[in-house]
N, C-alpha and C positions, 0 to 999 in steps of 0.2 A: 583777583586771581582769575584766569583766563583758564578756563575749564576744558582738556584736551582728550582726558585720558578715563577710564572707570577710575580709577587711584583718583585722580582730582575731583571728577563728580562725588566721590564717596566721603572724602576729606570736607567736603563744600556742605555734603547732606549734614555731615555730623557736625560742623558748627553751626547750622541753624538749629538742629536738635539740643546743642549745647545752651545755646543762647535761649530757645523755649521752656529749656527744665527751668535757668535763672529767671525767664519771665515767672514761671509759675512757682517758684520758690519765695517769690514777693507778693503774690495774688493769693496763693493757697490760706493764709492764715488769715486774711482781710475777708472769702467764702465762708469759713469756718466763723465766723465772729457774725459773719450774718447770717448762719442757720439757725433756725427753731429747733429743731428736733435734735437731742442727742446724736443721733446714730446718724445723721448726715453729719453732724460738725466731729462726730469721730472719726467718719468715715475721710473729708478733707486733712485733717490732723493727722491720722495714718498717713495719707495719699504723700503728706508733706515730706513726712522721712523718707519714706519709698522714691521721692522724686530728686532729692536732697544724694542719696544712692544712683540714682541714673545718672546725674550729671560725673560723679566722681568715676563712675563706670566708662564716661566718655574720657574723662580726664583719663584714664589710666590706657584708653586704645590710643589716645595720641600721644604717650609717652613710649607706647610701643610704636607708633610709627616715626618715632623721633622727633615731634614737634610739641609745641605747648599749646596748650587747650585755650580756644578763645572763640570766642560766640563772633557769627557772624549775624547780623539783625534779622530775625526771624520776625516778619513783616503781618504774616498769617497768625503767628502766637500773639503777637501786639492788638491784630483785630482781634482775638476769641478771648483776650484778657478784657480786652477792653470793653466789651459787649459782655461781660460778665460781671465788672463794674457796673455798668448800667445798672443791672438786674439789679446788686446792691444798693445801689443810689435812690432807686425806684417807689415810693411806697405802695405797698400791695399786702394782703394778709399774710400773716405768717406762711400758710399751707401752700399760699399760692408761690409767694417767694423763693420757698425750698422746691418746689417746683421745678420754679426757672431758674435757679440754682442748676441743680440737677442735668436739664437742658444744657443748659453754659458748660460744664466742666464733662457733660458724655459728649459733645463737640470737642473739646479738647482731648478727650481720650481716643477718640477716631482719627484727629490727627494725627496724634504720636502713634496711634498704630501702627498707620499708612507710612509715616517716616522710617518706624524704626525697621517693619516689616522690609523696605525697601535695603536701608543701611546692612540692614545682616545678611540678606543677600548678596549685596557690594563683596561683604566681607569673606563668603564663603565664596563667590566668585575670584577673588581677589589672595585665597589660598591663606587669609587668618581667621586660621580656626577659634583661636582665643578669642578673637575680638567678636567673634560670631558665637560665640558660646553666651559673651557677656549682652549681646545685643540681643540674643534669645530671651535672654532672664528677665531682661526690661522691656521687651516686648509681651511672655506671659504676664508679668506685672501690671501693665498697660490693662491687659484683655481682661483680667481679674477685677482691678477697679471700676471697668465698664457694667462689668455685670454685676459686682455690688452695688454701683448706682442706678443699675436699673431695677433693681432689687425696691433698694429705697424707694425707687420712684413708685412701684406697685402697689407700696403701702400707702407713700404722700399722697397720691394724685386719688386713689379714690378717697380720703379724707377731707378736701377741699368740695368748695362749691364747684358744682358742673357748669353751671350756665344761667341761665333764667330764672328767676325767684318764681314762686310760686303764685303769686297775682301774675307776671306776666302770663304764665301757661296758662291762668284762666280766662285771662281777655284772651288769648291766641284761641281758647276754643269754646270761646263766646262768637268772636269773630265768624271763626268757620260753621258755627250754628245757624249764625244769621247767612250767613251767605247763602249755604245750602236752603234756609227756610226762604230767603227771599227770591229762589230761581225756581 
């Protein structure tokens, strides 16, 4: 479709929107089965109905604008699913995992932000109030999940290893003893 008008641009946003919920309606539960920590895999398993809701929310603005809902290939959702696979496929400790967990799926909440922040604007420039009421809803939803997982992450990330084990940091200021004693 040959994109002319805000109406066409706005139509074209919301089926890659469309098409990213379905990505992550397939991704969400597969994050969740590889988290450690309760409160992240609750936190995916919520995120799942909530997003399960966005897509039916898109359904229901293209039934008002008279056409039927169909994803167009959301190319970007494909990369952040996909790179969030990895992160599952990966082995790495628990703590660390849920980590980069974490990482993966607040990338994909930044996304949908930026999309949907755009779309409800379309919409309220574009004089549908309803559809920008509905596009509001899923966009606070969005920002909400972002800050529960960075929530999460405050508690994961100091509970993991930081970096260097403890013999390394002592050869490193072993090292820097000798050097200072030998100049």
């Amino acid at each position: 479709m040959k994109v002319e008008s805000l109406q066409d641009l706005y139509a074209e946003q919301l089926r890659d929107l469309y098409d990213a919920e379905n990505q992550l309606i397939k991704a969400l539960p597969k994050m969740a089965k590889a988290a450690s920590t309760p409160e992240l895999r609750n936190a995916f398993e919520e995120h799942l109905d909530q997003t399960r809701g966005h897509a039916q929310r898109i359904e229901t603005i293209f039934e008002g604008m008279g056409e039927k809902a169909k994803g167009q290939k959301c190319r970007a959702m494909e990369g952040l699913v996909k790179e969030g696979s990895e992160v599952i496929e990966e082995d790495m400790p628990k703590g660390v995992k849920d980590a980069a967990l974490i990482a993966a799926a607040q990338r994909v909440e930044h996304y949908e932000i930026a999309g949907y922040g755009c779309v409800r604007t379309y919409a309220n420039l574009l004089g549908d109030s309803e559809a920008a009421t509905l596009l509001e809803q899923t966009l606070e939803e969005e920002k909400e999940a972002d800050e529960l997982l960075g929530g999460i992450a405050e508690k994961v990330n100091v509970e993991i290893p930081q970096g260097r084990n403890e013999d390394a940091k002592r050869t490193a200021g072993t090292s820097n003893r000798r050097s200072k004693t030998a100049a």
